[in-house]
C-alpha positions as CSV (number, residue, x, y, z in Angstrom):
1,X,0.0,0.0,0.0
2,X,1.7,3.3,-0.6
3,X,2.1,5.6,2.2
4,X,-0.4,7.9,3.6
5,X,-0.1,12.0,2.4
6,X,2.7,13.4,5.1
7,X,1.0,16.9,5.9
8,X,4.9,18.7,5.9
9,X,6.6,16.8,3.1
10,X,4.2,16.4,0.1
11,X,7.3,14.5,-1.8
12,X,5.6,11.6,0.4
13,X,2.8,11.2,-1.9
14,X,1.3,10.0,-5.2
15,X,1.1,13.5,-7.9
16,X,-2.2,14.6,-8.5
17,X,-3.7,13.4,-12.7
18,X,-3.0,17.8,-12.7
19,X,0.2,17.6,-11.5
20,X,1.6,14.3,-13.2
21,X,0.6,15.9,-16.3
22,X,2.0,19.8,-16.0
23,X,5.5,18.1,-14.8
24,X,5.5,15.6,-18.0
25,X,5.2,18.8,-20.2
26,X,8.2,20.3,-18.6
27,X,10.4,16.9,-18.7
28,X,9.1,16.4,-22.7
29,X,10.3,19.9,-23.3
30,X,13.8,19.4,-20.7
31,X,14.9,15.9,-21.3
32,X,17.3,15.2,-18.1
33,X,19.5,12.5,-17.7
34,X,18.6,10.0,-15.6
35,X,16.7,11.9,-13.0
36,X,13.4,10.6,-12.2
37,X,10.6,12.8,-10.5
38,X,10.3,12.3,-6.9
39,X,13.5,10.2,-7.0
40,X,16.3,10.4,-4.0
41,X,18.7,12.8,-5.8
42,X,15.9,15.9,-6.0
43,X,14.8,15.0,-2.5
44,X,18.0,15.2,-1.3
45,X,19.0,18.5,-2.4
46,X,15.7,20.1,-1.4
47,X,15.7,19.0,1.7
48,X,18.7,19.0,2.8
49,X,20.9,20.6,0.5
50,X,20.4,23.4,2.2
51,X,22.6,22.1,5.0
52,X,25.9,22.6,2.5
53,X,24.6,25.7,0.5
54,X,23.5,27.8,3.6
55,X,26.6,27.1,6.0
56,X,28.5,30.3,6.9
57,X,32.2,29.6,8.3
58,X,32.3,30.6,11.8
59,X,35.7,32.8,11.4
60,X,33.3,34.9,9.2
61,X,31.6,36.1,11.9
62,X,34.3,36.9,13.9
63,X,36.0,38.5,10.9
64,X,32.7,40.8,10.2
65,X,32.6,41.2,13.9
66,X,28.6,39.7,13.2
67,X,26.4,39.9,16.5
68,X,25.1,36.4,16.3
69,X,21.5,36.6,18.0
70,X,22.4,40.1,18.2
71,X,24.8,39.8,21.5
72,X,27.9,41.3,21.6
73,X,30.6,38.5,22.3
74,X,30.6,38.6,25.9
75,X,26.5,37.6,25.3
76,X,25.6,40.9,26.9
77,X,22.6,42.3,23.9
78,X,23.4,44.9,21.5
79,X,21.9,47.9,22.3
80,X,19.0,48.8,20.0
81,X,16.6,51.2,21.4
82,X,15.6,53.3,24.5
83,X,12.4,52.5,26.4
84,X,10.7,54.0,29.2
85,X,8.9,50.7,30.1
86,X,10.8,48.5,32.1
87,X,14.5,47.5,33.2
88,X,16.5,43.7,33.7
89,X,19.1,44.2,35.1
90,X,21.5,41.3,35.5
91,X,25.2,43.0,35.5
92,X,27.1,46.0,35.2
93,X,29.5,46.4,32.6
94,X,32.9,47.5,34.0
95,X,35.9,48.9,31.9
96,X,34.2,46.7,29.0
97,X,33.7,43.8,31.1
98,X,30.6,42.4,32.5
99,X,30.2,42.1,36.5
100,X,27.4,39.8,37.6
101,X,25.1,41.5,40.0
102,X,22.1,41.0,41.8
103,X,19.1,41.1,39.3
104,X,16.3,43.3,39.2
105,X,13.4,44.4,37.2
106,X,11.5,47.2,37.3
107,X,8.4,48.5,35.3
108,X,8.2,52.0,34.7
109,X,10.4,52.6,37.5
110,X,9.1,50.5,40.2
111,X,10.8,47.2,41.6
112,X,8.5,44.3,40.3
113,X,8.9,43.1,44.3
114,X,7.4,46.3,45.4
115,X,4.7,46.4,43.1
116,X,3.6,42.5,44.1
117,X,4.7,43.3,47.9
118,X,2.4,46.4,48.1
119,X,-0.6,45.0,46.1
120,X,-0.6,41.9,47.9
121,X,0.2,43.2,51.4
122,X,-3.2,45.3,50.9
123,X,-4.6,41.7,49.8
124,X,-5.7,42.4,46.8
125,X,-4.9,41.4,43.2
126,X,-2.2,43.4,41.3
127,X,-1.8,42.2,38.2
128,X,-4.3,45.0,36.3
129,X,-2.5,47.8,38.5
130,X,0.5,46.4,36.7
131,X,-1.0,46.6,33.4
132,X,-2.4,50.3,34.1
133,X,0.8,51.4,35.1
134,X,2.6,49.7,31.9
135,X,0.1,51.0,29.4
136,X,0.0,54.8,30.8
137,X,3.2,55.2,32.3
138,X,1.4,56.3,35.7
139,X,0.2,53.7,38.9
140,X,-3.8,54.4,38.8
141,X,-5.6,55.6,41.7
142,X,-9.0,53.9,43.2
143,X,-10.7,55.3,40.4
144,X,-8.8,55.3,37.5
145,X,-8.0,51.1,38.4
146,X,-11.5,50.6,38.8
147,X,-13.4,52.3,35.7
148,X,-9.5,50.4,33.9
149,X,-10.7,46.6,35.0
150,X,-14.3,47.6,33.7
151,X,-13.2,48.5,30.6
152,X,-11.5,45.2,30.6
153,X,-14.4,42.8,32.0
154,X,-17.1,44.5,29.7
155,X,-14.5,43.1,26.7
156,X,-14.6,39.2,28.2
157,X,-17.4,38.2,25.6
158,X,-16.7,37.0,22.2
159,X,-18.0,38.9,19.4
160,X,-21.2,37.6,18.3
161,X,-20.9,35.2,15.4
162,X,-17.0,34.4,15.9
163,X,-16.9,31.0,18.0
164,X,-19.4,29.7,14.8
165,X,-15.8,29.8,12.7
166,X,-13.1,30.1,15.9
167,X,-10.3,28.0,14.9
168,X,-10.7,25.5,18.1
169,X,-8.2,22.8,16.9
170,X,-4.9,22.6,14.9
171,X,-3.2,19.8,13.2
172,X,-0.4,19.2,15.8
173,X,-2.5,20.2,19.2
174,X,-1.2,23.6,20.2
175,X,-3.1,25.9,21.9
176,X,-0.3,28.9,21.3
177,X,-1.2,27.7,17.6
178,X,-5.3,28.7,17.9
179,X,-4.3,31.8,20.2
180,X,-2.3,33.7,17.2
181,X,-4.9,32.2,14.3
182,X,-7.6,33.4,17.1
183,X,-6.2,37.0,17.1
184,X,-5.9,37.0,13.8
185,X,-9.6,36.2,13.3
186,X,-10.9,38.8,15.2
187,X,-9.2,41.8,12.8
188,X,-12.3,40.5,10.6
189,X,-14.6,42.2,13.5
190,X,-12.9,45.2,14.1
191,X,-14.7,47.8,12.5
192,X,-11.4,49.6,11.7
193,X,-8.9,47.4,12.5
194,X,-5.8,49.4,10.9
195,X,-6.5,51.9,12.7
196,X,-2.8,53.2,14.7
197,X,-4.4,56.1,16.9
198,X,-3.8,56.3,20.3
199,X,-7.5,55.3,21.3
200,X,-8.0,52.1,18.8
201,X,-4.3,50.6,19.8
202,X,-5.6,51.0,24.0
203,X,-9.4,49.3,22.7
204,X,-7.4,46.3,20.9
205,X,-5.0,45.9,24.0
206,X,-7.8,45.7,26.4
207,X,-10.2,43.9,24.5
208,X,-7.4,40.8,24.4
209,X,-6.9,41.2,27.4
210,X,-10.4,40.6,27.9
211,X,-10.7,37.9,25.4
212,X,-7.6,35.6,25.3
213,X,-8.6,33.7,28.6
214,X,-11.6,32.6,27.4
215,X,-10.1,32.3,23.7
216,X,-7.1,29.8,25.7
217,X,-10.1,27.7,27.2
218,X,-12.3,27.2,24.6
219,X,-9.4,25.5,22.7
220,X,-8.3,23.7,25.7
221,X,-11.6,22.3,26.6
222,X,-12.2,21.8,22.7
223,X,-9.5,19.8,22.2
224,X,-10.7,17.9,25.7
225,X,-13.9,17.6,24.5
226,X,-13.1,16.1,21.2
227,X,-10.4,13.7,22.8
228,X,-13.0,12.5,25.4
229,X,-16.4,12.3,22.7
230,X,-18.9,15.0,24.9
231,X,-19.9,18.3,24.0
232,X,-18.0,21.2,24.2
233,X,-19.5,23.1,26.9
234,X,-18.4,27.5,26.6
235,X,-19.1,28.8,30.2
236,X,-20.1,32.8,30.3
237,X,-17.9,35.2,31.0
238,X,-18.4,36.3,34.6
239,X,-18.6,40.1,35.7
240,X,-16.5,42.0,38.1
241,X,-13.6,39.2,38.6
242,X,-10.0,40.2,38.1
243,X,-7.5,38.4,34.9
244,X,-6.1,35.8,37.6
245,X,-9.8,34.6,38.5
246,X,-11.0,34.5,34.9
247,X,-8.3,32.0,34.0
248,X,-8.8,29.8,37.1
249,X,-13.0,30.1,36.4
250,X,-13.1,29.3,32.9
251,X,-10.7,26.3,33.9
252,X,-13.0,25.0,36.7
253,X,-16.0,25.8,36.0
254,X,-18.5,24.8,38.8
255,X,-15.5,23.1,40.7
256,X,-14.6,26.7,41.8
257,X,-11.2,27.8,43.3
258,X,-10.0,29.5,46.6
259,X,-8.7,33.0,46.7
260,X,-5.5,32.0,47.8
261,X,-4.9,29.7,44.3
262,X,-6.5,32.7,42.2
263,X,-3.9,35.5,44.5
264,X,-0.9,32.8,43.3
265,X,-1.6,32.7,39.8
266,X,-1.9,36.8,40.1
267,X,1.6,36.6,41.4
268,X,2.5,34.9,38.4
269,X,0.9,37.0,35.9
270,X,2.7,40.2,37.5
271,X,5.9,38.6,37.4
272,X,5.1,37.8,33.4
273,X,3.7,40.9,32.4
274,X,7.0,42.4,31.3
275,X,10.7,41.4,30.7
276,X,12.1,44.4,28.5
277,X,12.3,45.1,24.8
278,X,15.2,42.8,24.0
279,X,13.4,39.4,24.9
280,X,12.8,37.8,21.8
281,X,8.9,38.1,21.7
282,X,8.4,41.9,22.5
283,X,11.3,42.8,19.8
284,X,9.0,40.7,17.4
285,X,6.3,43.1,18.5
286,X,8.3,45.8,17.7
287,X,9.7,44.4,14.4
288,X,6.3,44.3,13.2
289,X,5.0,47.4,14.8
290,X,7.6,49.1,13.1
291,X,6.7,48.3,9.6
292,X,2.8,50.0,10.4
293,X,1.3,46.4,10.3
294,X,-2.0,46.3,12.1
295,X,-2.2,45.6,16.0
296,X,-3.9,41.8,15.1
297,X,-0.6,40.9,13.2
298,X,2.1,42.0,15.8
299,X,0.2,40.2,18.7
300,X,0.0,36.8,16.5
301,X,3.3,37.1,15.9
302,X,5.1,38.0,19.4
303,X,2.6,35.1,20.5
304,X,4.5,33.0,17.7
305,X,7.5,33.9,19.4
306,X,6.7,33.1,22.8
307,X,5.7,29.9,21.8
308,X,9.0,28.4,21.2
309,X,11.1,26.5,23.7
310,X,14.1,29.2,23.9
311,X,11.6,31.4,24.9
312,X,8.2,31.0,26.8
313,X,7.6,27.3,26.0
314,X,10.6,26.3,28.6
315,X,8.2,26.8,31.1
316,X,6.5,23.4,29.8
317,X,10.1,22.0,29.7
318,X,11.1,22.8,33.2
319,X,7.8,21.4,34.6
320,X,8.3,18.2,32.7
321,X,12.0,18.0,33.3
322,X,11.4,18.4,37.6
323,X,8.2,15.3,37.2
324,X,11.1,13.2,35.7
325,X,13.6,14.0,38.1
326,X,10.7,13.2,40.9
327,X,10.0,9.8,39.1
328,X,13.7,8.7,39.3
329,X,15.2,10.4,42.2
330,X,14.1,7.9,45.3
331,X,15.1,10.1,48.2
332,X,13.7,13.8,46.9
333,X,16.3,14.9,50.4
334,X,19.1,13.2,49.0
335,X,21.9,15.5,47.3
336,X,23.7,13.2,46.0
337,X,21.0,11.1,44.2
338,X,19.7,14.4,42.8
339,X,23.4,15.3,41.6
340,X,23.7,11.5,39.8
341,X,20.0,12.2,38.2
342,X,21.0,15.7,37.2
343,X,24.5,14.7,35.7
344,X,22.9,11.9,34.0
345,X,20.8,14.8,32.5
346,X,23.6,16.4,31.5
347,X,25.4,13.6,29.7
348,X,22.3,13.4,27.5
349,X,21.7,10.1,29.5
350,X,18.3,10.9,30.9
351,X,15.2,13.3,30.1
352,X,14.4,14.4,26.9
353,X,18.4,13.6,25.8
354,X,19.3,17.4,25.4
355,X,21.7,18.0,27.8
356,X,20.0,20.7,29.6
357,X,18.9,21.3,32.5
358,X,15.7,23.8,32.0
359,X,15.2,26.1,34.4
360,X,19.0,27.1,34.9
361,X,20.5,30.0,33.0
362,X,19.4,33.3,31.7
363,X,20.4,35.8,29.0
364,X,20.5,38.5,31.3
365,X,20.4,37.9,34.8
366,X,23.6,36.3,36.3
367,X,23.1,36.0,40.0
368,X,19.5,36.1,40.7
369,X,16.3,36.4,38.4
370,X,14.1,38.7,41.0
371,X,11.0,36.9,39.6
372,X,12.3,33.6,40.9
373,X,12.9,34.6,44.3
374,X,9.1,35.8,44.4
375,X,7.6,32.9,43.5
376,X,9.7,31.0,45.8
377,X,8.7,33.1,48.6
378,X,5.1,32.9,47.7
379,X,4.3,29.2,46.3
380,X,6.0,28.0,50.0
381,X,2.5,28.5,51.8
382,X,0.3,27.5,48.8
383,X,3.0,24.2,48.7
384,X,2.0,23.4,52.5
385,X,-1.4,24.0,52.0
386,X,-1.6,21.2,49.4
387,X,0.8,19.0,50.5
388,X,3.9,19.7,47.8
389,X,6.7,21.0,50.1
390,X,8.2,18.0,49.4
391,X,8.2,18.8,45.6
392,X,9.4,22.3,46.2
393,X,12.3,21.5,48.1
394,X,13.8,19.4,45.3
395,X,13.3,22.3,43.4
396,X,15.2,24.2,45.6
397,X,18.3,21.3,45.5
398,X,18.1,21.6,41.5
399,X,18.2,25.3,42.2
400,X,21.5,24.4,44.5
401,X,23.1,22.0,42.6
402,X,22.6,22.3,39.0
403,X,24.9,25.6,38.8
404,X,28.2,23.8,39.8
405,X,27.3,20.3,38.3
406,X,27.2,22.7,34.8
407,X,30.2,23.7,35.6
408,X,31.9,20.8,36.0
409,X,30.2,18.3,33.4
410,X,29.5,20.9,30.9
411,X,32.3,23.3,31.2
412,X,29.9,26.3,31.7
413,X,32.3,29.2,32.5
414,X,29.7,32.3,32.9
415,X,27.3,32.8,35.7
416,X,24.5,31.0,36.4
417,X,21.2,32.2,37.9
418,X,18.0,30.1,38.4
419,X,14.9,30.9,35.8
420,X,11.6,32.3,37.1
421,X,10.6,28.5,34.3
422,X,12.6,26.7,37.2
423,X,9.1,27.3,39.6
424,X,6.4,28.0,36.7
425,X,5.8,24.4,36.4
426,X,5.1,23.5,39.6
427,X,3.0,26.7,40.4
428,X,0.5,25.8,37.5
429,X,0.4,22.1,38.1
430,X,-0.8,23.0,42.2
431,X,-3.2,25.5,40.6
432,X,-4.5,22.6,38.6
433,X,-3.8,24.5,35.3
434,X,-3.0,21.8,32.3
435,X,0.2,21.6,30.9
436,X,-0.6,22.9,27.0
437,X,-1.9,26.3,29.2
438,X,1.2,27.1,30.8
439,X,2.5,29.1,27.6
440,X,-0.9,30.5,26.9
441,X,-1.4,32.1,30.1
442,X,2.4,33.8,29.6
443,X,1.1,35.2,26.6
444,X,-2.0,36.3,28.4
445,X,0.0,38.1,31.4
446,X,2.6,39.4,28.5
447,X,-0.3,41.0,26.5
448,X,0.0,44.5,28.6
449,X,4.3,44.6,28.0
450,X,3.9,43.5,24.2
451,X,1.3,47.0,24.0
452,X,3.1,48.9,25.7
453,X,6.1,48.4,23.3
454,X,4.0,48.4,20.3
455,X,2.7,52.1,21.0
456,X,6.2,53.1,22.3
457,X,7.5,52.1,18.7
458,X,4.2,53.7,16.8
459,X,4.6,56.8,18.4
460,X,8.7,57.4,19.3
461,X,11.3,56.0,16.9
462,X,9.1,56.3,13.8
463,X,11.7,54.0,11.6
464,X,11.0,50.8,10.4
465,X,13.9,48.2,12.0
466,X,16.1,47.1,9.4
467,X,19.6,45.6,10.4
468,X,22.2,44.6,8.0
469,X,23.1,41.2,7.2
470,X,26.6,40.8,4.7
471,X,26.4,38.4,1.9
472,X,28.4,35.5,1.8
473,X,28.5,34.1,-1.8
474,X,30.0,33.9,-5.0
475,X,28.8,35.2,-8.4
476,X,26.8,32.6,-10.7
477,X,26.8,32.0,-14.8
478,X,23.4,31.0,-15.2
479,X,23.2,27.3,-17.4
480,X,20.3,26.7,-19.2
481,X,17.6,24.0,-17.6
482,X,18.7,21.2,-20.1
483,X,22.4,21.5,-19.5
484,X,22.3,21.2,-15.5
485,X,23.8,18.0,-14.1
């Protein structure tokens, strides 16, 4: 039997009677030697000639002094704009030299531990203050913050007529995947949706912030519901709850949750809302936003961004990778059966074969990511409450011991400080949140730093980006088709 259609590589099928018959006209009129359609040879060179033709020799780059991932050779970013929105700071550069330092971030000038530390000492939830302060520059007062999460919550239903064509499920199950196509969808019911002023770039912003949790669970619980054979059931949007008790409500349903889960995953949300303009998916933002694209199309594609696992999908990673390391470590207390397990990780003998250890490591910070050390301090009493101080203790002794085993089985040389991803995990999975939400909801807490940077490009540099790449290649004679080997 011949195999079935391959939906990437259509070389792994029968030609259509249409295309059998345009490709005989072109071999009748360019006899080639010996080169059958669909043979080896031309599958080969398409798919992976591109493996000779398109390798650069590295002692170019260091000739052309090229910023590879645009970093500077000590990995430190080139510098590429100036924003008022937010700060990571991770070293200090000294006589040319990086110094690793404490890290900290800070939106609009305030430390992202005072901003959770003063919300939450007043207990209540801070994660719209956060988005307030990031869209306008300014912390809200009483009234300001409440007419803001109105404007918000009167923007949590669906436009009528849109989940009658809402893209609910995708080839390869990806929820990232039906987010983007799902923001893309609803530029069809925005009455001017090109529209750069001021006024319609704030409406778009807060009506996904509105939208996107209940956008993420549809697809969730359509892909459930599918799976499983029952009917997909949509629950209504409810009025007057903040962005952390939407997710958690449209996840439970009538099963409820307790303010203490919904004040956790607000923690979280604060702590993702922004990361700078030089992490990978709000530069995306700003690529597009540059060109004058419309809103829709910037937002799809930071949320393509985010999706990948250099970026916000190592959340999944590190959640998966601290399950495996509690299935084969026996004694969770032990440090040296974590160090074995963790070295065994290293040696591509265990996990997922990479060598890494998720969770470690970050482009910026070098001693401490300040987002880490928050969620630590503020999963401890969710962890007792159900049971998991355990688990969060072997976090802590893959926090400990991972550094120095990288070190010395890796040859690491630069510093290494624990990832915020290290906890993200663990946080979702006691908040009962599925694993194919745990990107989703970064892009949801993300939505108010990737606006923030899209109006700060619209409305200050005013250039479309454009960097500079050399070429590396040498001048062709063209050969006519019948004379190619």
């Amino acid at each position: 039997m011949p195999e079935p259609p391959h939906p990437l590589h259509p070389t792994r099928r029968f030609l259509t009677s249409m295309e059998t018959s345009a490709l005989s006209h072109v071999a009748d009129a360019y006899p080639m030697p010996s080169v059958g359609l669909g043979r080896p040879e031309v599958s080969d060179q398409l798919y992976e000639g591109m493996q000779r033709v398109d390798r650069v020799p590295d002692e170019l780059y260091d000739r052309y002094d090229v910023k590879r991932g645009l970093r500077n050779a000590d990995g430190s970013g080139v510098l590429v704009g100036l924003t008022t929105i937010s700060d990571v700071h991770g070293y200090n550069k000294v006589d040319g030299r990086i110094e690793p330092d404490r890290g900290d971030l800070k939106y609009r000038g305030y430390s992202i531990v005072d901003l959770v530390a003063g919300t939450h000492g007043e207990d209540r939830f801070g994660y719209e203050e956060v988005s307030y302060l990031l869209l306008s520059g300014k912390l809200p007062t009483v009234a300001q913050l409440a007419d803001f999460e109105a404007r918000i919550g009167s923007r949590r239903q669906l436009p009528e007529g849109y989940l009658d064509i809402f893209p609910r499920t995708t080839y390869a199950h990806s929820i990232m995947n039906v987010l983007q196509r799902a923001t893309l969808l609803l530029y069809a019911f925005d009455r001017d949706p090109d529209d750069a002023s001021p006024e319609h770039e704030i409406d778009v912003a807060l009506s996904l912030l509105g939208r996107w949790p209940r956008v993420a669970s549809v697809a969730h619980q359509a892909y459930v519901a599918a799976t499983d054979g029952v009917r997909l059931r949509v629950p209504p949007a409810r009025e007057g709850y903040t962005m952390a008790e939407t997710v958690l409500d449209v996840l439970r349903g009538d099963e409820g949750f307790s303010r203490e889960e919904a004040m956790m995953l607000d923690v979280m949300l604060m702590l993702h809302a922004e990361h700078g303009g030089g992490n990978n998916s709000s530069f995306t933002c700003r690529v597009l936003s540059s060109s004058g694209t419309d809103a829709y199309s910037a937002y799809a594609a930071a949320i393509g961004s985010l999706k990948g696992p250099r970026h916000g999908g190592a959340n999944y990673k590190a959640g998966e990778m601290i399950d495996d390391v509690a299935e084969h470590v026996r004694d969770w207390s032990s440090d040296t059966e974590v160090a074995d397990y963790l070295t065994q990780i290293l040696n591509r003998q265990a996990f997922d074969r990479t060598g890494l250890i998720y969770g470690l490591g970050h482009a910026v910070y070098t001693v401490t990511d300040p987002r880490a050390e928050v969620v630590r301090h503020y999963a401890r009493a969710l962890a007792e409450r159900k049971g998991q101080l355990d688990k969060l203790e072997l976090i802590g002794r893959v926090e400990r011991l991972g550094p120095q085993l990288m070190r010395d089985v890796r040859g690491i040389t630069k510093p290494i400080s624990t990832n915020i991803d290290l906890y993200t995990g663990f946080v979702y999975a006691m908040l009962g949140i599925p694993r194919d939400l745990y990107t989703p909801i970064f892009a949801l807490a993300r939505m108010s730093g990737w606006a923030a940077h899209r109006m700060e490009e619209l409305y200050g540099p005013a250039r479309i980006i454009r960097p500079a790449y050399n070429s590396y290649m040498t001048d062709q004679s063209y050969v006519p088709l019948a004379e190619r080997a």
